[in-house]
N, C-alpha and C positions, 0 to 999 in steps of 0.2 A: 655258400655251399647249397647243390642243390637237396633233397630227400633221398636220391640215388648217392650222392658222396657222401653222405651221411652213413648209410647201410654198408660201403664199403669200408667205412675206415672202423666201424664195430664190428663189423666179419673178422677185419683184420687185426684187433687187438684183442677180440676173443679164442682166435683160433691160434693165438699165442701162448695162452694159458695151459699147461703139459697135466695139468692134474686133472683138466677137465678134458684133455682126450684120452686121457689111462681112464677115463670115468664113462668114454665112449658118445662122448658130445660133437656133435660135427655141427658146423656153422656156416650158412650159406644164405645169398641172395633169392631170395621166392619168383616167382615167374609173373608175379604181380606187382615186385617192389616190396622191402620190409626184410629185415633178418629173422629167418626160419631156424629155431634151436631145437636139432633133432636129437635124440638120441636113439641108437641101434634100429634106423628106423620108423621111431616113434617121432611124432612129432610134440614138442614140449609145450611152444608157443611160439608167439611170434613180436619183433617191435618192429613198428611202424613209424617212420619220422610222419611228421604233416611240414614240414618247413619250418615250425618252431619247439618240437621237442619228440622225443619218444614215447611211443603210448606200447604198456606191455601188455600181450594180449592171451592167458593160458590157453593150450589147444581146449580145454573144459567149458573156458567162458565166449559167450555171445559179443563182449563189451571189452575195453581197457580195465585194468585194475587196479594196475602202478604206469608211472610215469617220470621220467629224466629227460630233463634240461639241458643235459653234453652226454660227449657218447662216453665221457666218464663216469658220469653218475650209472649210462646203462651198465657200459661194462661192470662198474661195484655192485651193481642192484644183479645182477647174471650171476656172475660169480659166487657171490654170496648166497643168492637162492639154489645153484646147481651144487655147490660143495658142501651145502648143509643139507641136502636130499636125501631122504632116508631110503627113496625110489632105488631097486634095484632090477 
């Protein structure tokens, strides 16, 4: 798979998720490559494949700061940090 089928198949297993759009998270492909997790606007962060894994990037940081191996680990590492968000 390339780094573009990668971004697509974690748009598409996060934008699955019903709790995190009642929570107003929209999930989409960036105009650079990389899933862009916004909400109302905002933008949260972003992951990036390289061809062998996800680097999570917060909009806050200059650098990566977590990182997953499958787009399952992203999706749990997502989920888990959006649904435990005290951000409102």
């Amino acid at each position: 798979m390339t780094p573009a089928d990668y971004d697509a198949a974690l748009v598409q297993r996060l934008t699955q998720h019903e709790v995190l759009r009642a929570r107003g998270y929209t999930f989409y492909v960036g105009p650079r490559g990389g899933v862009v997790v916004d909400r109302w606007g905002h933008v949260r962060g972003i992951w990036h494949h390289d061809g062998t894994r996800f680097a999570w990037m917060p909009a806050s940081h200059s650098q990566p700061t977590s990182w997953a191996d499958s787009v399952d680990a992203a999706e749990r590492f997502t989920v888990v940090m959006l649904a435990t968000s005290t951000t409102k």
